[in-house]
Legacy VTK file of the C-alpha trace (Angstrom):
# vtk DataFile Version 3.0
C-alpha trace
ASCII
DATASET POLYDATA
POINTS 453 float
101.814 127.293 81.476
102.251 123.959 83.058
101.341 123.189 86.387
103.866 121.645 88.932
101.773 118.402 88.745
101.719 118.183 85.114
105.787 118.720 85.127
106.082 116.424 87.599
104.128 113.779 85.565
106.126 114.227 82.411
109.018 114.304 83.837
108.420 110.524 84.798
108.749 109.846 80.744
112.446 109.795 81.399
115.773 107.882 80.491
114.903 104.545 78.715
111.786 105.836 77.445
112.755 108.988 76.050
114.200 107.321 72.675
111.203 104.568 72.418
107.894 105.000 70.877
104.592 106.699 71.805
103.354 103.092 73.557
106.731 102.488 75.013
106.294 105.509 76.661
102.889 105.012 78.283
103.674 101.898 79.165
106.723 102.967 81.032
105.019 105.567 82.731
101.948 103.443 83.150
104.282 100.636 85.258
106.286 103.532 87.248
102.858 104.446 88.448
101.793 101.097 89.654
105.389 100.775 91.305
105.054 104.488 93.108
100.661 103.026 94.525
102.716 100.078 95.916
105.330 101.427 97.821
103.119 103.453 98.965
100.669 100.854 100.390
103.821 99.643 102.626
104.544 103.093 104.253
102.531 103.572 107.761
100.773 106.757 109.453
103.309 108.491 111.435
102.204 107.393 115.099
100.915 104.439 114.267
102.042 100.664 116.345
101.525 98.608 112.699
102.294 94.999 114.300
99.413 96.049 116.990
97.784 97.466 114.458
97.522 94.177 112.678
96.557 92.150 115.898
93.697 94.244 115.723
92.705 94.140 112.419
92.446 90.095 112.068
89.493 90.347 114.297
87.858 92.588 111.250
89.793 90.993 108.155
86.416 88.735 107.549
84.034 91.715 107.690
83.893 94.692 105.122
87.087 96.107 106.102
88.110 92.621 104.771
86.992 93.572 101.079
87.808 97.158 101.673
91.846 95.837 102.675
91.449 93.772 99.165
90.619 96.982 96.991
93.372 98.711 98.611
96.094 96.027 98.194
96.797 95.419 101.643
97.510 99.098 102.685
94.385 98.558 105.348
95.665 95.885 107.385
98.903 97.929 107.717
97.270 101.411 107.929
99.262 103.028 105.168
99.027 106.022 104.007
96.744 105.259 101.037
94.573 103.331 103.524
91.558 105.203 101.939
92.598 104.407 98.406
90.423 105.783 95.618
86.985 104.844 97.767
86.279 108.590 98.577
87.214 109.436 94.388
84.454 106.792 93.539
82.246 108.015 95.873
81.713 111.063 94.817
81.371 109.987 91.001
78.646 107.906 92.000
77.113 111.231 93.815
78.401 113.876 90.844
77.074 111.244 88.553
73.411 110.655 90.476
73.318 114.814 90.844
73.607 115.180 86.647
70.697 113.004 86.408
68.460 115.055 88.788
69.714 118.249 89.443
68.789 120.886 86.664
71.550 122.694 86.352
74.254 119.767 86.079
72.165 117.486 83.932
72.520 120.713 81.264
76.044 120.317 81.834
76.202 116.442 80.773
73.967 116.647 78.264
74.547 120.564 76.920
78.247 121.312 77.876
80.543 119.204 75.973
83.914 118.966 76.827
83.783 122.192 78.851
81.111 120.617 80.993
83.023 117.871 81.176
85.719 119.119 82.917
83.331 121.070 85.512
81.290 117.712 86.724
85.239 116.469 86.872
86.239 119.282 88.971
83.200 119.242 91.140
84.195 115.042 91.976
87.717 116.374 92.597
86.258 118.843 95.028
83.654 116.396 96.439
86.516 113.861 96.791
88.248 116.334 99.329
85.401 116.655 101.556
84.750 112.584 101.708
88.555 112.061 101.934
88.481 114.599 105.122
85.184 113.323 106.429
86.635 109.451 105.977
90.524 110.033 106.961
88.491 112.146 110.074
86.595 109.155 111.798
89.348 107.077 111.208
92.205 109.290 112.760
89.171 109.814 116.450
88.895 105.457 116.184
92.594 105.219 116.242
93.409 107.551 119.106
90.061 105.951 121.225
91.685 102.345 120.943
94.373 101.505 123.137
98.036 99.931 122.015
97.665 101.595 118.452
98.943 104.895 119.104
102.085 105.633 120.470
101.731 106.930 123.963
104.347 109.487 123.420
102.155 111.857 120.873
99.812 114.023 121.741
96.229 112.634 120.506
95.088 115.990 118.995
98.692 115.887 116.738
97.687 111.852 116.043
94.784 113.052 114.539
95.685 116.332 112.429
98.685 114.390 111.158
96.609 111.279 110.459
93.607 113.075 108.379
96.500 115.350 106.800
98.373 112.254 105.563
95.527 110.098 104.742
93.594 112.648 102.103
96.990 113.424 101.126
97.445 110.035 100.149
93.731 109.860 98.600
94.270 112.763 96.647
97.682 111.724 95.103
95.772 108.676 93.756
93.583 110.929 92.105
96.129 112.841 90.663
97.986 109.542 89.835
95.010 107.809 88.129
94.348 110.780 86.006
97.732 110.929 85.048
97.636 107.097 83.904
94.495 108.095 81.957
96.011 110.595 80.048
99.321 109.357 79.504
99.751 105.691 80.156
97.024 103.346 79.254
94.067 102.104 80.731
91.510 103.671 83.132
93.775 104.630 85.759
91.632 104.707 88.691
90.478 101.230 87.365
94.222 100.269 86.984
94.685 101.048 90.840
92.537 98.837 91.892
93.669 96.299 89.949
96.991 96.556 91.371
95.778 96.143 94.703
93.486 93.213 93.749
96.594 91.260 92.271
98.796 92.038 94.925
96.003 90.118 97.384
95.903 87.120 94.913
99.294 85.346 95.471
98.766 85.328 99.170
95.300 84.009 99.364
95.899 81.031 97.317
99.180 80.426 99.735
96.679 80.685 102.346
94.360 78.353 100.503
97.516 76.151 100.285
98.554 75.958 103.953
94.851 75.173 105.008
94.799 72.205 101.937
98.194 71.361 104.288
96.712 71.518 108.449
93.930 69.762 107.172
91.058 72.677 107.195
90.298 71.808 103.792
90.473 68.774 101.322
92.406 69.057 98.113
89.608 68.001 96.275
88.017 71.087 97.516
90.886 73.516 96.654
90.565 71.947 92.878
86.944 72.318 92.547
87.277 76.234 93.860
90.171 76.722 91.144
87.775 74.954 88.524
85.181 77.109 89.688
87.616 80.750 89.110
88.681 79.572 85.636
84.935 78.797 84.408
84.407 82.028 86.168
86.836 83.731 83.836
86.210 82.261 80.462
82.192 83.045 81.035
83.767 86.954 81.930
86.310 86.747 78.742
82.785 85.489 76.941
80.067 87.813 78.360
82.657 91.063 78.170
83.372 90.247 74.223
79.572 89.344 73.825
77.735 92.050 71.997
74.405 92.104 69.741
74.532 93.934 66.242
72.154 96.240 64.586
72.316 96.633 60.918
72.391 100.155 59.434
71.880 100.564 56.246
72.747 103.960 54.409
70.904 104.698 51.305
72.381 104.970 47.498
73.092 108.822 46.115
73.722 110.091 43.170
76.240 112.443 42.068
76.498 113.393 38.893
76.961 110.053 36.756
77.727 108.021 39.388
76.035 105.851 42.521
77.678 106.433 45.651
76.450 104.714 49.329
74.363 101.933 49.814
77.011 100.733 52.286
75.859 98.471 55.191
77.202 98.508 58.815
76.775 97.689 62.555
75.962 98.925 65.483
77.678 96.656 68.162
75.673 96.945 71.642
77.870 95.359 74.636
75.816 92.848 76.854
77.449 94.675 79.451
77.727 98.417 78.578
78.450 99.139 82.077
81.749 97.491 82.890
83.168 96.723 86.204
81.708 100.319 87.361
78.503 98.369 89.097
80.207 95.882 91.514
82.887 98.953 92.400
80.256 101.795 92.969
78.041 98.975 94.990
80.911 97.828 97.141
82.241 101.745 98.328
78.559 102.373 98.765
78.200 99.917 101.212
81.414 100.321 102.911
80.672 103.261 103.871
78.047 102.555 106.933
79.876 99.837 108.497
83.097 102.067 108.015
81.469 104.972 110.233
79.956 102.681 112.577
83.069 100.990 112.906
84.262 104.355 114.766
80.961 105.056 116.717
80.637 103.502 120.363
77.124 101.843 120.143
76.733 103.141 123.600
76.538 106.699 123.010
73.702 106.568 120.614
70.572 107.975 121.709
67.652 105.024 122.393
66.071 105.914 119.503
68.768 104.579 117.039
69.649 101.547 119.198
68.462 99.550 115.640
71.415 101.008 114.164
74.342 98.599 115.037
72.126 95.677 114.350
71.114 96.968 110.931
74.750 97.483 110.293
75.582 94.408 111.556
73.199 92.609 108.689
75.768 94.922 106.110
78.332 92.403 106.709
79.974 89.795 104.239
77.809 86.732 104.284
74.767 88.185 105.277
71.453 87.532 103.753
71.021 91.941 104.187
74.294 91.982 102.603
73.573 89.752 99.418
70.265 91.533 99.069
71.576 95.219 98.802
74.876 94.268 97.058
72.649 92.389 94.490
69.847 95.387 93.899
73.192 98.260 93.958
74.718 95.924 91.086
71.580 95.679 88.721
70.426 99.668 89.858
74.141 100.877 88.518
74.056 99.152 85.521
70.871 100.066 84.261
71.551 103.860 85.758
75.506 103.713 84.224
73.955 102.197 80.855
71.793 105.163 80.625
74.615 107.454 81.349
77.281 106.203 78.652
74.327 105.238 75.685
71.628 107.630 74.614
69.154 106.394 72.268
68.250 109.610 71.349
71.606 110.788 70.737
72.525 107.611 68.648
69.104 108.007 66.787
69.736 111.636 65.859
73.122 110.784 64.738
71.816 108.215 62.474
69.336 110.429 60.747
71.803 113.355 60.295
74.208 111.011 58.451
71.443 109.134 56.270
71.755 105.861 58.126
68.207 103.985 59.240
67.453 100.719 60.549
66.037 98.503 57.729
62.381 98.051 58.975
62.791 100.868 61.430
61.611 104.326 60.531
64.013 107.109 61.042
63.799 109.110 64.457
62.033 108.365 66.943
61.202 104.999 66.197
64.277 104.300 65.708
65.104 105.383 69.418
62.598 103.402 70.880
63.617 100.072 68.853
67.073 101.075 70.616
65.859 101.531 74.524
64.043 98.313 73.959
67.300 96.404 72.826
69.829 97.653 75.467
67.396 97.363 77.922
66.738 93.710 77.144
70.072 93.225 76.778
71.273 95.392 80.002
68.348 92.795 82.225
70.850 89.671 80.774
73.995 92.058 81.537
73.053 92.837 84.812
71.724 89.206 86.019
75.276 88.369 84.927
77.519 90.543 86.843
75.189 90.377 89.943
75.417 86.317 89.793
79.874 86.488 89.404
80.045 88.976 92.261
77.217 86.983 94.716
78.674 83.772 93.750
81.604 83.661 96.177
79.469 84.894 98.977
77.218 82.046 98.928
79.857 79.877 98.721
81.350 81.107 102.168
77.864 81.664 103.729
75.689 78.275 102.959
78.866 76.239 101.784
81.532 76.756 104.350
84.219 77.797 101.734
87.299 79.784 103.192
87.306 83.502 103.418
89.982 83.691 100.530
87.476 82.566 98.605
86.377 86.228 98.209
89.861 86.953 96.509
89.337 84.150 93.658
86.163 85.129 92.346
83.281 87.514 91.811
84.191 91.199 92.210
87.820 90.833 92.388
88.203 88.604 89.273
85.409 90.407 87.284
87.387 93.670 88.192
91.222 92.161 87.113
89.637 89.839 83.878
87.773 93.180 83.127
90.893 95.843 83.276
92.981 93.239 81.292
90.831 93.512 78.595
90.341 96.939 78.408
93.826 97.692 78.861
94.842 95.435 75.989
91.951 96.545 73.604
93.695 100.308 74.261
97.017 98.663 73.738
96.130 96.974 70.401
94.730 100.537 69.057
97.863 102.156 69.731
99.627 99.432 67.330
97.336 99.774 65.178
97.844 103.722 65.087
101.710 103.455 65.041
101.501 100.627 62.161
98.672 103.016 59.927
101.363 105.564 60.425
104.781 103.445 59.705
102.227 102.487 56.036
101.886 106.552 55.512
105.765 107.021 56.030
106.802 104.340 53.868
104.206 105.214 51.012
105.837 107.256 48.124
103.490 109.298 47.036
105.001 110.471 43.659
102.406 113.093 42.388
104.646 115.975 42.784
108.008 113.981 41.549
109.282 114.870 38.171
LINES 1 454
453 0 1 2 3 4 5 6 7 8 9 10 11 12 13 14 15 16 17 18 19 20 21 22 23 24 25 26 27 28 29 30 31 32 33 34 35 36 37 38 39 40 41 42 43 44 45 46 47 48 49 50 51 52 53 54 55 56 57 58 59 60 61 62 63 64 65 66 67 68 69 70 71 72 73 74 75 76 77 78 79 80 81 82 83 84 85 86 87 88 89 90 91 92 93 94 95 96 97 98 99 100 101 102 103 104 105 106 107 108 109 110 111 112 113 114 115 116 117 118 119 120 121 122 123 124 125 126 127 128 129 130 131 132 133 134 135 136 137 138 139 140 141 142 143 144 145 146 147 148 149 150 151 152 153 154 155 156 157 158 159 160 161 162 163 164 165 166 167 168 169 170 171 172 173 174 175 176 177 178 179 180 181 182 183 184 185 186 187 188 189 190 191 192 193 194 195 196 197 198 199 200 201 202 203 204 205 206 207 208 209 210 211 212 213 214 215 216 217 218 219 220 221 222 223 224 225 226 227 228 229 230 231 232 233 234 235 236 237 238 239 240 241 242 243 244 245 246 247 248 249 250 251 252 253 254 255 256 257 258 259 260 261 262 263 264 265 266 267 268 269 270 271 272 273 274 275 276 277 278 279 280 281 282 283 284 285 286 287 288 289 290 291 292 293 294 295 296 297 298 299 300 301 302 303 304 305 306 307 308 309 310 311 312 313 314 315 316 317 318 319 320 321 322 323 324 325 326 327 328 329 330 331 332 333 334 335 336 337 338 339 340 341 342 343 344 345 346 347 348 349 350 351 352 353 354 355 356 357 358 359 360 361 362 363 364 365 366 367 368 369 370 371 372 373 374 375 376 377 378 379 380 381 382 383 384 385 386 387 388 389 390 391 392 393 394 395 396 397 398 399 400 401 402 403 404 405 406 407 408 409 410 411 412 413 414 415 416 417 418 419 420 421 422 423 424 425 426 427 428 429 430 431 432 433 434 435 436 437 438 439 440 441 442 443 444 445 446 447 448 449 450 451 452
C-alpha cells in the first residue's frame, strides 16, 4: 500500500496533465515542484525580525554564508524555512558514500547488494540527513536567540529554539522528499534540480547589481563586458568539456551458427572527460561550509586557550582566501577521482566485456583489459579534474588579486558549472523520453499482418 507521501506526490499529476503524455506529465510535476522550493524560500521562521534579520546578514553576505545564501536561492538572507536547503542531504552522501568505500560491511552492500543494497545506503543518508539537519537547524536556532534585535522579545527563547530546529529539518527533510520525488517522477536529478533553482533565482539580481555599480561609477562598462565575455567562454568550454568524451573500440568476434556468420560487430565505449559531474564542486563547497557555519555560532571567547588557533584557522576558510582556494581546489580534484571510482569500475566493465565476447583489439581479455581501462579514466579524470577545479577557482581569483565585484561569484565557476551542467542533463533525459514515446508511436502504427487472413 501507498504511503501518504507517495499519494501526496501523485496526486500533484493532476488536471491539465492528466490527459497529456508520459513527459507532459513529469514535466508538469517537475515545474510544480520548483514552484512549491520557491515559495518556500520566501516564508520566514516563526519568531524571526526578517528586515533585522537582513541588516545583519549583509555584514556576512561576502563570506561563506554568501555562497551558502546562493545554493539556497536566497532563503538565507531571509531565514526561511528551507534556510538549510539540501546541505545536510549532501552531507551525508558524501559521508554514506566515504563509509562504502572503507567500512566492511557497507562496501559489500555497494558492491554485493544490488538494488536491495541500494536502497539501504539510501536509507542510511536519509537517516544521517536527520541527525545533520538537527545538529545544523540546532546551532543555528542557540545563534539566533544569543543575538539581539532578531528574535522577537515577546517569545520565550527555549520555544524560539524548539520551534526553529522543528521547522528548519522540517523544511530540510521535505526537500529530500521533494528531490526524490522529482527523481522518480519528473526529470532530472532532483536534488541537483534544487539547487539549480536557487542558483537561477540569484542570477537576475546579481547582474542588476552588476548594473547599478556599472551606473554609481564602482565599475567601468568595459569591465562589466569583459566579465560577461568571460561567463559565456566559460560556458561554451563547459557545453565542450561536458560533451567531450574519449572512445574505446570493442570489437566482438565472428560465430558461427549453423550455415551462417553472425557477429563481428564493432562498437564504443564512450568515457566522459568528466565522469564525475557537478558532484565535486557541490560536495567541496557543503564540506567547507560546514566549519565556518559552526563557528559562526561559537563565541571565540569561550574556547578553552588551547584552541584559541581555531577562529583564525576558520577565518583563512573564507571566500578569497589563499586557505580557501587551496582546500576548495584539493576537495574538487579528491571527489572526482573518489566519485569516478564510485560510478566506473574497471573490473566490472572488464568482466562484462568478457562474458559477452567483446575485447579490446590489442588488449587481452580480463585483466588486462581492466588495467588498460584504470589507466585511461585516470588520465582522463587528471584533465577532468584540472578542469572543473580551474571554472570553480576562476571567479575567486578574480575577486581576490583582481578586485572584481562579489557578484562575480554568481556568474561563473560553481554556480554556472552547476546550472550549464543540470541543463544538459536534464535535456539529455528529456530527449530519451522522445525518443521512447516516438519508438513506441513506430510500434503502434506498424501493422504487423502475420496473423491477418
Amino acid at each position: 500500500m501507498a504511503s501518504a507521501a507517495e499519494q501526496l506526490a501523485a496526486n500533484l499529476n493532476f488536471g491539465a496533465f492528466q490527459k497529456a503524455t508520459e513527459l507532459h506529465k513529469r514535466i508538469g510535476f517537475t515545474l510544480i515542484a520548483m514552484v512549491v522550493y520557491r515559495l518556500g524560500t520566501y516564508i520566514p521562521i516563526p519568531g524571526i525580525d526578517p528586515v533585522q534579520f537582513a541588516r545583519a546578514f549583509e555584514g556576512q553576505s561576502g563570506g561563506v554564508l554568501g555562497m551558502f545564501n546562493m545554493f539556497s536561492g536566497g532563503a538565507v538572507e531571509r531565514m526561511a524555512i528551507f534556510a538549510l536547503n539540501v546541505m545536510p542531504y549532501i552531507s551525508a552522501s558524501i559521508i554514506v558514500q566515504l563509509l562504502g568505500t572503507v567500512y566492511p560491511p557497507w562496501e559489500k552492500l555497494r558492491k554485493e547488494g544490488g538494488e536491495a543494497g541500494r536502497k539501504t545506503l539510501n536509507q542510511y543518508t536519509r537517516y544521517l540527513t536527520v541527525v545533520l539537519a538537527f545538529v545544523q537547524a540546532t546551532g543555528i536556532a542557540f545563534g539566533l536567540v544569543r543575538s539581539e534585535g532578531l528574535v522577537d522579545p515577546n517569545i520565550a527563547p527555549m520555544f524560539f529554539i524548539v520551534s526553529t530546529v522543528v521547522t528548519l529539518m522540517g523544511g530540510t527533510l521535505f526537500l529530500m522528499w521533494l528531490g526524490e520525488q522529482i527523481t522518480s517522477r519528473g526529470v532530472g536529478n532532483g536534488i541537483s534540480l534544487l539547487i539549480f533553482a536557487g542558483i537561477v533565482a540569484v542570477l537576475p539580481r546579481s547582474i542588476w547589481q552588476l548594473l547599478q555599480q556599472v551606473q554609481v561609477g564602482a565599475i567601468a562598462a568595459w569591465q562589466l563586458f569583459a566579465l560577461l565575455f568571460l561567463a559565456v567562454s566559460v560556458i561554451l568550454a563547459i557545453v565542450f568539456m561536458e560533451r567531450a568524451q574519449r572512445r574505446l573500440l570493442i570489437q566482438y568476434p565472428k560465430q558461427q551458427r549453423g550455415n551462417r556468420m553472425v557477429g563481428g560487430e564493432s562498437s564504443f565505449l564512450p568515457l566522459k572527460i568528466n565522469t564525475s559531474g557537478v558532484i565535486p564542486p557541490i560536495f567541496a563547497s557543503s564540506l567547507l561550509l560546514l566549519p565556518a557555519t559552526v563557528m559562526g555560532f561559537v563565541a571565540a571567547a569561550n574556547l578553552p586557550d588551547w584552541l584559541g588557533w581555531l577562529p583564525t584557522v576558520v577565518g583563512q576558510l573564507q571566500h578569497g582566501q589563499p586557505l580557501f582556494m587551496v582546500f576548495y581546489g584539493g576537495l574538487i580534484i579528491f571527489f572526482c577521482f573518489f566519485y569516478t571510482s564510485v560510478v566506473f569500475n574497471p573490473d566490472d566493465t572488464a568482466e562484462n566485456l568478457r562474458k559477452y565476447g567483446g575485447f579490446l583489439p590489442g588488449i587481452r581479455p580480463g585483466k588486462r583489459t581492466a588495467e588498460y581501462l584504470d589507466y585511461v579514466l585516470t588520465r582522463l579524470t587528471v584533465i577532468g579534474a584540472a578542469y572543473i577545479a580551474a571554472v570553480c577557482l576562476l571567479p575567486e581569483f578574480l575577486i581576490s588579486f583582481m578586485g572584481a565585484p562579489e557578484s562575480t561569484r554568481a556568474l561563473g565557476g560553481t554556480s554556472i558549472l552547476i546550472v550549464v551542467s543540470v541543463t544538459m542533463d536534464t535535456v539529455a533525459q528529456i530527449q530519451s523520453h522522445l525518443l521512447a514515446h516516438q519508438y513506441e508511436g513506430l510500434i503502434k502504427k506498424s501493422k504487423l499482418r502475420g496473423g491477418r487472413k
